[in-house]
KEKE-3310 file (N, C-alpha, C; in steps of 0.2 Angstrom, whole numbers, plus 5000, padded with zeros to 4 digits):
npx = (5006:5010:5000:5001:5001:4996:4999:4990:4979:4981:4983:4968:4964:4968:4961:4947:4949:4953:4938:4929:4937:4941:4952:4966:4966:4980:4996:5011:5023:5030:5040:5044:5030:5033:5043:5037:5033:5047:5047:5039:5046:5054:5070:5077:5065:5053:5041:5024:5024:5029:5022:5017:5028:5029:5017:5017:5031:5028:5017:5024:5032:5025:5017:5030:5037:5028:5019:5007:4997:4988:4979:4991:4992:4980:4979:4989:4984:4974:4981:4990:4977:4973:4981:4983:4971:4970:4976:4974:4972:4966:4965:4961:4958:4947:4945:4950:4961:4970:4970:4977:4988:4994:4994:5006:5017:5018:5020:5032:5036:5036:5043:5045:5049:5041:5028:5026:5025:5015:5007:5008:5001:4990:4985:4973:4964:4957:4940)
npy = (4922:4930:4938:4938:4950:4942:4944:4942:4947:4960:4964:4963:4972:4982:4983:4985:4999:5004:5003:5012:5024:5026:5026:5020:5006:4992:4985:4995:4993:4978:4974:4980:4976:4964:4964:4970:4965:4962:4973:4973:4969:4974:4980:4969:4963:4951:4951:4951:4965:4973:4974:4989:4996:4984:4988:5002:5002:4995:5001:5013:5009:5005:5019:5026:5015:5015:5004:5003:5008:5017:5026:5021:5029:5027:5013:5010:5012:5006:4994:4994:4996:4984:4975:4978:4973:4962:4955:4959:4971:4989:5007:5021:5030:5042:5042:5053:5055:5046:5049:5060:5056:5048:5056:5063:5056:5053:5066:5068:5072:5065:5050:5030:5029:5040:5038:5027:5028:5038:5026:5017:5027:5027:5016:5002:4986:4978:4977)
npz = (5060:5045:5033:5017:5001:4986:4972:4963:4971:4972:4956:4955:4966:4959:4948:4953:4959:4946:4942:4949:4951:4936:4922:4913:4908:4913:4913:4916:4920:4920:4930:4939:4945:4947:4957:4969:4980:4988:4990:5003:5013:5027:5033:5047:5057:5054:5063:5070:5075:5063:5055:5049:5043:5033:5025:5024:5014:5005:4999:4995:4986:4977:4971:4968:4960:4950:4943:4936:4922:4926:4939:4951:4966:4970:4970:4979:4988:4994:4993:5005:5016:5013:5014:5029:5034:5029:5039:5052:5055:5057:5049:5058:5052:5045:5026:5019:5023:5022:5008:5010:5015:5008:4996:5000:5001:4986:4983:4989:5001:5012:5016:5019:5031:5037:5034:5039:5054:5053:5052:5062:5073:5069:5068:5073:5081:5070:5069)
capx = (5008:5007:4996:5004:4996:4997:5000:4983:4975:4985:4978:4961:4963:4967:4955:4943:4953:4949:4931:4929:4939:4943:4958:4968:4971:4985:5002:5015:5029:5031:5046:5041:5025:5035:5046:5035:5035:5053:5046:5036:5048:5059:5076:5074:5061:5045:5036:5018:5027:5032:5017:5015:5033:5028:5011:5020:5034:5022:5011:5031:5034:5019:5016:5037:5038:5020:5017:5002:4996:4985:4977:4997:4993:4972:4980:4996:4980:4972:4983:4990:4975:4970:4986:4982:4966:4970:4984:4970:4974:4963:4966:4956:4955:4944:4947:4953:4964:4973:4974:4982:4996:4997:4999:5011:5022:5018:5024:5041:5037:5035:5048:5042:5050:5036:5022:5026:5027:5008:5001:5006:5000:4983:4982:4968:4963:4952:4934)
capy = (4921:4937:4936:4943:4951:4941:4947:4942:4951:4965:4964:4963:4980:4990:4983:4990:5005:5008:5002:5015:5031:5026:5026:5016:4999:4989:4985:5000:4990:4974:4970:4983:4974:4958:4967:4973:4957:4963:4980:4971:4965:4979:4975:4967:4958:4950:4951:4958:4975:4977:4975:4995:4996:4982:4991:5009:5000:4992:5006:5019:5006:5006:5024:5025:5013:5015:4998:5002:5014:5023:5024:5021:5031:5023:5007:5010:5016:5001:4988:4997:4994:4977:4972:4978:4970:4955:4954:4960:4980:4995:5012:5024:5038:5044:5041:5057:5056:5041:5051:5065:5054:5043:5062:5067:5050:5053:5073:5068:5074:5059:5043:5026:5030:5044:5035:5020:5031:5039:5021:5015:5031:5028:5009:4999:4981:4978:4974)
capz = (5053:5041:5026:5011:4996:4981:4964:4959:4975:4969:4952:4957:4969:4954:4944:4958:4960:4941:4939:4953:4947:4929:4921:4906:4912:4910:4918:4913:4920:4924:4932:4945:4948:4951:4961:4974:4985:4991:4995:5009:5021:5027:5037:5052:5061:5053:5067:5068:5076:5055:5049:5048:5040:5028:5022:5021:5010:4997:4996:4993:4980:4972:4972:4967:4954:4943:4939:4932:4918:4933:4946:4954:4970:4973:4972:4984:4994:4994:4993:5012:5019:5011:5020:5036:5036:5028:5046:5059:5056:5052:5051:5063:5051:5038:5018:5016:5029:5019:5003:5011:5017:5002:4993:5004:4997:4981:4982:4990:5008:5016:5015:5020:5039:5041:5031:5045:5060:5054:5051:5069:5075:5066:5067:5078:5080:5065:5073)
cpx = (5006:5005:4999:4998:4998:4996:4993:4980:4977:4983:4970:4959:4964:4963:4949:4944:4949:4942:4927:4931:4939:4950:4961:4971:4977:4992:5006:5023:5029:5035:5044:5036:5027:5043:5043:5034:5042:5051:5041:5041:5054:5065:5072:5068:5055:5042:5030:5019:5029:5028:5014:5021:5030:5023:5014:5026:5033:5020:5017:5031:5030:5019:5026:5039:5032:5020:5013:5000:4992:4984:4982:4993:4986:4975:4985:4988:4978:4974:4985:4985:4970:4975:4986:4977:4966:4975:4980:4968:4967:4966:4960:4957:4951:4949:4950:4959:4972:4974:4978:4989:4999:5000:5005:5018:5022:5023:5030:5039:5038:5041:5044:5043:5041:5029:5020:5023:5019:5004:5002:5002:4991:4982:4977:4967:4958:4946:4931)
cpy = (4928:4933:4942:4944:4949:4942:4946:4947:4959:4968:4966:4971:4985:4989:4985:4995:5010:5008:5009:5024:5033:5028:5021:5011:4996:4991:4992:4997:4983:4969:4974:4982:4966:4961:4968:4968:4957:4969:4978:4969:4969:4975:4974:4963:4957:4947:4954:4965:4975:4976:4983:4996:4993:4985:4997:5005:4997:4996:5013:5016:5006:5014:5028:5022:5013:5011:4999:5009:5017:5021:5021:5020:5028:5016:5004:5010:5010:4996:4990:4995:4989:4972:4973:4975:4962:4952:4957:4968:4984:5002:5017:5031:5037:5043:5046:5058:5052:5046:5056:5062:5049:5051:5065:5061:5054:5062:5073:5070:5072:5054:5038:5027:5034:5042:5030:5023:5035:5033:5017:5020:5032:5021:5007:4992:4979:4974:4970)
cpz = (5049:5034:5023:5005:4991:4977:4962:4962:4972:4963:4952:4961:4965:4949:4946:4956:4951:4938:4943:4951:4939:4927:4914:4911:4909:4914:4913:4913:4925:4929:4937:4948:4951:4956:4971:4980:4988:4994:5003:5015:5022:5034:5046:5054:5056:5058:5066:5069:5069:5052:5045:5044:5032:5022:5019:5015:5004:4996:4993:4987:4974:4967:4967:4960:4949:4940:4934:4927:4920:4936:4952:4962:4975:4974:4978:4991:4998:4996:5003:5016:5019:5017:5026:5036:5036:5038:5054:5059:5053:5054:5053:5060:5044:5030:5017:5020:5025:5012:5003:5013:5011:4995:4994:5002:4991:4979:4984:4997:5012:5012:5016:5028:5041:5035:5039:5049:5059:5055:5058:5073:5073:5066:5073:5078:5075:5070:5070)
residu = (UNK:UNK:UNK:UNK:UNK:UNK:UNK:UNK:UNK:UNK:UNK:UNK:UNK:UNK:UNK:UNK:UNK:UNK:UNK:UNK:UNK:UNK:UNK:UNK:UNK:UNK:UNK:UNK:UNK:UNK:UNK:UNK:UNK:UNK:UNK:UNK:UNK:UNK:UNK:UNK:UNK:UNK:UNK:UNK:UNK:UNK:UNK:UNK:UNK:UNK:UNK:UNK:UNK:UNK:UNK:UNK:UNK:UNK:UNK:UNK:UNK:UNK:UNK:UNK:UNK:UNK:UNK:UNK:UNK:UNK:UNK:UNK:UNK:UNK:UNK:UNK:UNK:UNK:UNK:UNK:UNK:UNK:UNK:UNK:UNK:UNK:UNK:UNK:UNK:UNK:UNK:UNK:UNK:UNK:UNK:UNK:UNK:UNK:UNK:UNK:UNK:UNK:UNK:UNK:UNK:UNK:UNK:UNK:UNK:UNK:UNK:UNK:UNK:UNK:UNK:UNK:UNK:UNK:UNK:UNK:UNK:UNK:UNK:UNK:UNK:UNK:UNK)
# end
């Protein structure tokens, strides 16, 4: 069974996110924050092999559409590996590791394909 990130939990990581960095809180757009529950389940299978799809997919979306009036990119960060952990997952690299590839979204380099394709490639059994 996959555990989803509900909208409240979602709330709550960018109210971290901003108690954390700072920033103007408040939503910026809210049909893109009730959107994002569609960017989780990419075509194809919901099996646990798409959990790394579905993480990369929410965290483009996020990062993509700018729900919030900041902290966007901290909270695609987070919510990604809320969602992996909430579902068994961790990733096996260092914090900056993760902001370099949440950058790499953000700057256009990257897609959600080669977001994915790092998050398997970096994924582990949460301990």
């Amino acid at each position: 069974m996959i555990v989803w990130l509900e909208r409240e939990v979602l709330l709550a990581l960018h109210d971290a996110v901003l108690a954390t960095a700072g920033g103007e809180p408040g939503i910026a757009d809210y049909l893109a924050l009730e959107v994002l529950r569609l960017h989780q389940v990419p075509r194809g299978s919901l099996g646990r092999d798409a959990l790394p799809a579905m993480a990369a997919a929410q965290a483009c979306a996020l990062i993509e559409r700018r729900p919030f009036h900041a902290a966007n990119r901290a909270t695609a960060a987070a919510a990604m590996e809320t969602f992996l952990a909430l579902n068994g997952l961790e990733l096996a690299v260092p914090e900056e590791d993760v902001a370099v590839a949440i950058r790499a979204v953000a700057d256009q380099d990257w897609d959600g394909s080669h977001l994915t394709a790092w998050l398997e490639a970096n994924l582990r059994p949460a301990a």
